[in-house]
Structure formats: structure tokens, C-alpha cells
NUNUDREN-719266 format. One record per residue (C-alpha): residue number from 0; x, y, z. Coordinates in nm, 4 decimals, padded with zeros to 6 digits, m for minus. Example, Ala and Ser with C-alpha at 12.3 -4.5 7.8 and 13.67 -1.06 7.14 Angstrom:
<pts>
  resi        xx        yy        zz
     0   01.2300  m00.4500   00.7800
     1   01.3670  m00.1060   00.7140
</pts>
This chain:
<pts>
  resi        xx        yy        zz
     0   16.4589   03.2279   10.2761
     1   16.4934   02.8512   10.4026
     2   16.8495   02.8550   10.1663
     3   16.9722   03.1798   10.3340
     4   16.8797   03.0595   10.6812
     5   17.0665   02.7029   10.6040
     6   17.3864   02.8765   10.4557
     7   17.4163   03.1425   10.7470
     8   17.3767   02.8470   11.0159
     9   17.6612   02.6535   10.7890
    10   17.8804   02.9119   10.7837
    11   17.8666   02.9982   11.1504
    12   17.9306   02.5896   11.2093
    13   18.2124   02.6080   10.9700
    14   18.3726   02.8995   11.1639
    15   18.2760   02.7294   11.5016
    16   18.4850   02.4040   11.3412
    17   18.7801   02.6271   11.1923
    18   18.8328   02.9144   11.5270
    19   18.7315   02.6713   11.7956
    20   18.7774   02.2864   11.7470
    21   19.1073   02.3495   11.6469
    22   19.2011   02.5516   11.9331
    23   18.9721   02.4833   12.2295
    24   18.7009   02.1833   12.1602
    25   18.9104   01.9424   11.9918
    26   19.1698   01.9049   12.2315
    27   18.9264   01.8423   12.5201
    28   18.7711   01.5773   12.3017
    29   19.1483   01.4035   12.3095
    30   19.1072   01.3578   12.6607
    31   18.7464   01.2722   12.6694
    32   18.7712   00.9825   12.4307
    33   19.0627   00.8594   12.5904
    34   18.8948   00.8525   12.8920
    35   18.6365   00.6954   12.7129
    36   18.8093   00.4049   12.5468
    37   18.5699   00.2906   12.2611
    38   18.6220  m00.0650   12.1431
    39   18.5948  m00.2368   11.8270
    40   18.2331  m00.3378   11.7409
    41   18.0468  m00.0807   12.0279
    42   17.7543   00.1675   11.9861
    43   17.8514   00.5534   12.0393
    44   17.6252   00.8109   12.0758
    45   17.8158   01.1725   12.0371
    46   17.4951   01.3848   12.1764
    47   17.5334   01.7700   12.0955
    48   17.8432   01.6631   11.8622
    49   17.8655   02.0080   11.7260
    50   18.0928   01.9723   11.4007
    51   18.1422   01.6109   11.4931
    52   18.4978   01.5927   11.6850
    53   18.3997   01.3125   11.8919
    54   18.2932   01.0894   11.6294
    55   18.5353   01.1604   11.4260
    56   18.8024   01.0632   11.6929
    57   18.6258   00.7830   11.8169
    58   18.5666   00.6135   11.4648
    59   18.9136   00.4827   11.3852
    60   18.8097   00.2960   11.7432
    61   18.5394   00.1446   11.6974
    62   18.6268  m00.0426   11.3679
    63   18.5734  m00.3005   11.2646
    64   18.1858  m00.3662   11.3160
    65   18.1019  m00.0260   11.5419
    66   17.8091   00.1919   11.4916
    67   17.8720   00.5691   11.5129
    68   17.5900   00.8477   11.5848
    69   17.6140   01.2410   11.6361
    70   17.2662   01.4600   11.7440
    71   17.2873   01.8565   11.7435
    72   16.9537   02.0580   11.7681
    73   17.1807   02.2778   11.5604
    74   17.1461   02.2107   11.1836
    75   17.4551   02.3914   11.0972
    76   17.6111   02.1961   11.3266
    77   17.5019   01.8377   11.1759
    78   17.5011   01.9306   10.7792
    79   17.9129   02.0508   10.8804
    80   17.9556   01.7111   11.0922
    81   17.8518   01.5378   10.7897
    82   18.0224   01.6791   10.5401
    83   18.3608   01.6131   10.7086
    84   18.2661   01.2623   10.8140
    85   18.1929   01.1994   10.3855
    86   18.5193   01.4081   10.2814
    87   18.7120   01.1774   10.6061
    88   18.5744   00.8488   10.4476
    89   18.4230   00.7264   10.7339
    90   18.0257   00.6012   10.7756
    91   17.8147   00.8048   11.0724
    92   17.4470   00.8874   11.1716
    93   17.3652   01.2200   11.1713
    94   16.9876   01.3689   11.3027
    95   16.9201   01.7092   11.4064
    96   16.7896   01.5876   11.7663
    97   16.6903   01.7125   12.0746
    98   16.9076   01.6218   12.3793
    99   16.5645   01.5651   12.5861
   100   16.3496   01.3391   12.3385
   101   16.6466   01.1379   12.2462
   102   16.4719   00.9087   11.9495
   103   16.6385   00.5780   12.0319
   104   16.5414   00.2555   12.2022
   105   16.6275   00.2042   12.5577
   106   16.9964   00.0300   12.5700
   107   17.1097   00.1127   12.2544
   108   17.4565   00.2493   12.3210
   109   17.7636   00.1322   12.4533
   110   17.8773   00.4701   12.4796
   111   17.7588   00.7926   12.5291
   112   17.9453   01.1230   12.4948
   113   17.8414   01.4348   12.5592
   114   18.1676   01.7009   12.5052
   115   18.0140   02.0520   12.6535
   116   17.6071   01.9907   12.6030
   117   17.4648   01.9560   12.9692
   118   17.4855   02.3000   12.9991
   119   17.2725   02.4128   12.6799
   120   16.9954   02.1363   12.7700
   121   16.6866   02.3239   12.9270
   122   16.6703   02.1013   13.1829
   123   17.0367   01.9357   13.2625
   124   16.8995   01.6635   13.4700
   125   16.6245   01.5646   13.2369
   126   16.9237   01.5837   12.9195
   127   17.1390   01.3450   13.1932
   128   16.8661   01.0820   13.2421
   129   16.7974   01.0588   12.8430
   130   17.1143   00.9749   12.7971
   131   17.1194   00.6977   13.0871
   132   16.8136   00.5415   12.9343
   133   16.9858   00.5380   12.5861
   134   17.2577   00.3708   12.7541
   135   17.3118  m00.0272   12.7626
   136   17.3255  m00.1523   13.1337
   137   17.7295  m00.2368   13.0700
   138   17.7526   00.1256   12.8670
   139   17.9397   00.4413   12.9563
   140   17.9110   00.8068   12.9766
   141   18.1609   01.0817   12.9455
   142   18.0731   01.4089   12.9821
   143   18.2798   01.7582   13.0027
   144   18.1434   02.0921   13.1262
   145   18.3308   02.4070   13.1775
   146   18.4067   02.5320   13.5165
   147   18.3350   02.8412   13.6560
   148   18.4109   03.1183   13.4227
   149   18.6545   03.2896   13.6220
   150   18.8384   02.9836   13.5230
   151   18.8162   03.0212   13.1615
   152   19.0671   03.3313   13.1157
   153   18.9558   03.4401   12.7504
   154   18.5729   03.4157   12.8389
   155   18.5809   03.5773   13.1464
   156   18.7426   03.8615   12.9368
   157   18.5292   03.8786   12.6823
   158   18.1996   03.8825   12.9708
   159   18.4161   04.1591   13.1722
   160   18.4663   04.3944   12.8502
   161   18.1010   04.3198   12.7856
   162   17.9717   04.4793   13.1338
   163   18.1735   04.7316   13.1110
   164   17.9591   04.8263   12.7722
   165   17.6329   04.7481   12.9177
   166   17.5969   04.4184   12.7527
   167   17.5146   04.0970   12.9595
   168   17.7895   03.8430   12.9012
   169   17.7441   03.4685   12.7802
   170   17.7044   03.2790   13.0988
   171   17.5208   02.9839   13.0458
   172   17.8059   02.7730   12.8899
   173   17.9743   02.7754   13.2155
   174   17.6137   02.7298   13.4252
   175   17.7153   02.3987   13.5595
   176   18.1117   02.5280   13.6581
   177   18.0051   02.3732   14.0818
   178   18.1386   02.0122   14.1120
   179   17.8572   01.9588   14.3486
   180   17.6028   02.0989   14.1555
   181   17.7040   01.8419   13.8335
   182   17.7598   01.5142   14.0831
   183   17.3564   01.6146   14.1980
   184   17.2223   01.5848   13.8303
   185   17.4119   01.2886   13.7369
   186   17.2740   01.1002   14.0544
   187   16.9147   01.2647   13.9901
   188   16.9480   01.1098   13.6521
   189   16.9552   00.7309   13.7958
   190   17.3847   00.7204   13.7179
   191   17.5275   00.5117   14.0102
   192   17.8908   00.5296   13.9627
   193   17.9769   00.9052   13.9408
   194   18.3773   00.9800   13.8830
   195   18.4080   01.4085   13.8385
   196   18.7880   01.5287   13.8061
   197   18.8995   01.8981   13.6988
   198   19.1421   01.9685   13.4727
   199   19.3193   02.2471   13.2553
   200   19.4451   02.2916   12.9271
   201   19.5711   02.5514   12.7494
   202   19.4332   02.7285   12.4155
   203   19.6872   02.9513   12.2163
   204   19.5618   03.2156   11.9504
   205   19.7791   03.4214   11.7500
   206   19.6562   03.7498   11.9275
   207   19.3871   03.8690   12.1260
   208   19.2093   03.9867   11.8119
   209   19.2329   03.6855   11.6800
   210   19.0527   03.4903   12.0142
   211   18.7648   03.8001   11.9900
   212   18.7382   03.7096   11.5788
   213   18.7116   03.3250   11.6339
   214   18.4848   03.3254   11.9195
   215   18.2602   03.5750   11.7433
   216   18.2291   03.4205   11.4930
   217   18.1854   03.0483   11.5821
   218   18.0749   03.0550   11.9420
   219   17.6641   03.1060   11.9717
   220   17.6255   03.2314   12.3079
   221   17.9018   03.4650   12.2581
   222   17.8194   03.5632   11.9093
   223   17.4879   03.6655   12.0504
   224   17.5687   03.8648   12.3045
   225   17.8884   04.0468   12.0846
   226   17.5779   04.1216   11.8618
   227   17.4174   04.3495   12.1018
   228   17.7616   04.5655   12.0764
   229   17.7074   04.9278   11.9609
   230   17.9080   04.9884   11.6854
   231   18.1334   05.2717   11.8059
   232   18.1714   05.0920   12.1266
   233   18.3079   04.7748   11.9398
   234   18.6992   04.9411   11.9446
   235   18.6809   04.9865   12.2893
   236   18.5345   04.6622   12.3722
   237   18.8385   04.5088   12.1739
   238   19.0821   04.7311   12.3668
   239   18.9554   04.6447   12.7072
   240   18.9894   04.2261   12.6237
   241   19.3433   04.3021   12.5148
   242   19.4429   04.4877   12.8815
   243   19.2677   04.2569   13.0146
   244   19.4749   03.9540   12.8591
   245   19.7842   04.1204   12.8616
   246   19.9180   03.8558   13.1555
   247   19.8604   03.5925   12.9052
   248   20.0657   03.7120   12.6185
   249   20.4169   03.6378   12.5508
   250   20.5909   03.6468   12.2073
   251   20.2330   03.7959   12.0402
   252   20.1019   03.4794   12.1472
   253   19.8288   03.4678   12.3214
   254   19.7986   03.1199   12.5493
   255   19.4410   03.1133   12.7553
   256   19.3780   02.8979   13.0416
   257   19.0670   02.6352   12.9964
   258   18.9165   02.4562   13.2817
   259   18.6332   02.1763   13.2866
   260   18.4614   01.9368   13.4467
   261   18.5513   01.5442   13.2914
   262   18.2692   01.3117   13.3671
   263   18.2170   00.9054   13.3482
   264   17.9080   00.7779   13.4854
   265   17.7865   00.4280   13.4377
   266   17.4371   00.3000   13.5239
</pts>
């Protein structure tokens, strides 16, 4: 049973990697590190790395003499990050971690990034001061969290074709979408400098189908709540996330508006 349970949560992070890092997460992780700036020789945390992008773009950084770590309380997520960081050639830490009990020393990082994982953390503000305390007095975080959904074009589908079935949409990756709400848990957290900006970037799938297939089958939340579809009310669903995309398709192409919060905070 324990094999079957580790290959189904491997699969689902190998689908979350192939559908959604290429399209959606890994671009926002561009901008992130950039933002970021990792030097040669510094500490990075990547807490709730998912498959990994963050490390993997901030490693060629960090050389020589850096130390590189990813968490996920997702062990799908961290046997996939690890694979790709041994067939990349490149040395990480990987632990299957909570983001609350963070199992580090007090200023151990330079760095901390944390690319779409406030949200998930029970408590956001408790997630935000772990990764403070982790965090050397000179260190660095950068953080991204969606905006409101209404924002997100393809989600906001998908959670509109939902209620129209009777099924309660994924909300919770877009629970902290209020600038004001996300600058009041980074200050309750003990971060003094606080810098929030918006911005937008664009996510092209080769149809709607094909947005529906990769979120289903990489996304959690989603997943979950696609799950709780009736089977002969699955066409329809699909049919009523095409109309509603239509506006976003030109050429067969579907192009879908993203929209998120970009964090740094320093102690």
C-alpha cells in the first residue's frame, strides 16, 4: 500500500512539473529569483518548492560555495524535486517539512523563497514568522501569492463551471489575493521592510482542454475539487470552461491571464 500511495503522489508531482511549471509556475519563479538576486556562496531556503523550480534556477547562482535547500509537506513533491536536481547535476537538500516547524537553526539562510506557499500554510502568519526566524539578520525573503481569482482567467473558469455543477471551487490558492491583507501578515511576522507589487503574466495552452487536463491533473486543490465531478456532468463542465474562455482564444491558442502578489521582506 505504502508503494501505491508513493507512486500515485509521484505521478501527480510529475504531472504538476510537466502541465504547470512549464506553463504557469516556472515563469513566475523567473521573476522571483531575479528579484531575488542570490549570490555566490549564500544559504537559500526554497520553502514549499514543489518540483523544485526555485532551486533549480537559483543554483547556477549561488556557485561556487552556496548551500541550496527545498521543503514540501508534499512527498511527491520532494522525491520529483530530487530526482531532477540528480538527473540536472547539481547538489540540493531535500526534507519533506512543514512550513510551520521549520527544522533549522535561527539565522541560517541568506535567502528565503517561498513561490505560492503562504496560502496553503494553516496559519499564514505563523508560516511568515518561521521563515523570518530562519532568516539571517542581513537575509531576504521573496514571496509570490496569487491575487484575487477573478484575476486568474483560467481558474476563475474552472471555479465558475464548477458552481454551476454544484461543486465548490478551489479557493484557497488565491486566499491571500488583498494587498492589505498580505502587508498585515508579513508585519505580524516581525518583517520590517515590506515591498508588495502586482504583476501579470501570461500562460498559453494549446486549447482549453488542454488547461482543464493539466490542471487536473497536476494542481491539488483543483484536482480535488474536479474529483467531486459526476461523471455525466464532466462534458458539460468542459463545455462551459470553453464558453467561458472563448475571449482568450485566438489561433486555437489559448493565452490566460495570471496575476500575483511579488513579495521581499527583510528583517
Amino acid at each position: 500500500m505504502a508503494n501505491d500511495q508513493d507512486d500515485a503522489a509521484s505521478s501527480a508531482a510529475e504531472a504538476y512539473e510537466h502541465y504547470l511549471v512549464s506553463k504557469i509556475f516556472g515563469p513566475w519563479a523567473e521573476i522571483a529569483i531575479d528579484l531575488a538576486a542570490p549570490q555566490p556562496g549564500e544559504t537559500v531556503l526554497d520553502a514549499a518548492c514543489g518540483t523544485g523550480i526555485g532551486v533549480r534556477l537559483a543554483a547556477p547562482r549561488v556557485r561556487p560555495g552556496g548551500r541550496l535547500t527545498g521543503i514540501d509537506n508534499d512527498p511527491g513533491m520532494v522525491m520529483v524535486a530530487r530526482r531532477i536536481a540528480g538527473d540536472e547535476g547539481f547538489s540540493a537538500e531535500w526534507r519533506c517539512e512543514s512550513l510551520l516547524q521549520l527544522p533549522f537553526a535561527d539565522a541560517t539562510f541568506d535567502l528565503c523563497l517561498c513561490l505560492q506557499g503562504p496560502q496553503f500554510a494553516t496559519d499564514p502568519a505563523a508560516a511568515l514568522a518561521e521563515l523570518r526566524r530562519v532568516l539571517k539578520p542581513s537575509g531576504r525573503l521573496i514571496a509570490t501569492m496569487w491575487c484575487a481569482i477573478e484575476h486568474n482567467k483560467g481558474h476563475y473558469a474552472l471555479a465558475q463551471a464548477l458552481e454551476r455543477q454544484g461543486v465548490a471551487p478551489a479557493t484557497r490558492p488565491f486566499s491571500l489575493g488583498g494587498g492589505e491583507t498580505v502587508r498585515t501578515l508579513v508585519r505580524q511576522a516581525g518583517f520590517r521592510k515590506i515591498e508588495l507589487q502586482v504583476r501579470e503574466l501570461q500562460a498559453s495552452f494549446p486549447s482549453a482542454e488542454a488547461f482543464i487536463a493539466g490542471v487536473a491533473a497536476g494542481a491539488p486543490a483543483t484536482r480535488h475539487a474536479l474529483a467531486q465531478l459526476p461523471e455525466n456532468r464532466k462534458q458539460q463542465f468542459v463545455e462551459d470552461v470553453k464558453a467561458i474562455l472563448q475571449p482568450y482564444v485566438k489561433d486555437d491558442i489559448v493565452t490566460l491571464p495570471t496575476r500575483a502578489h511579488l513579495l521581499f521582506a527583510a528583517p
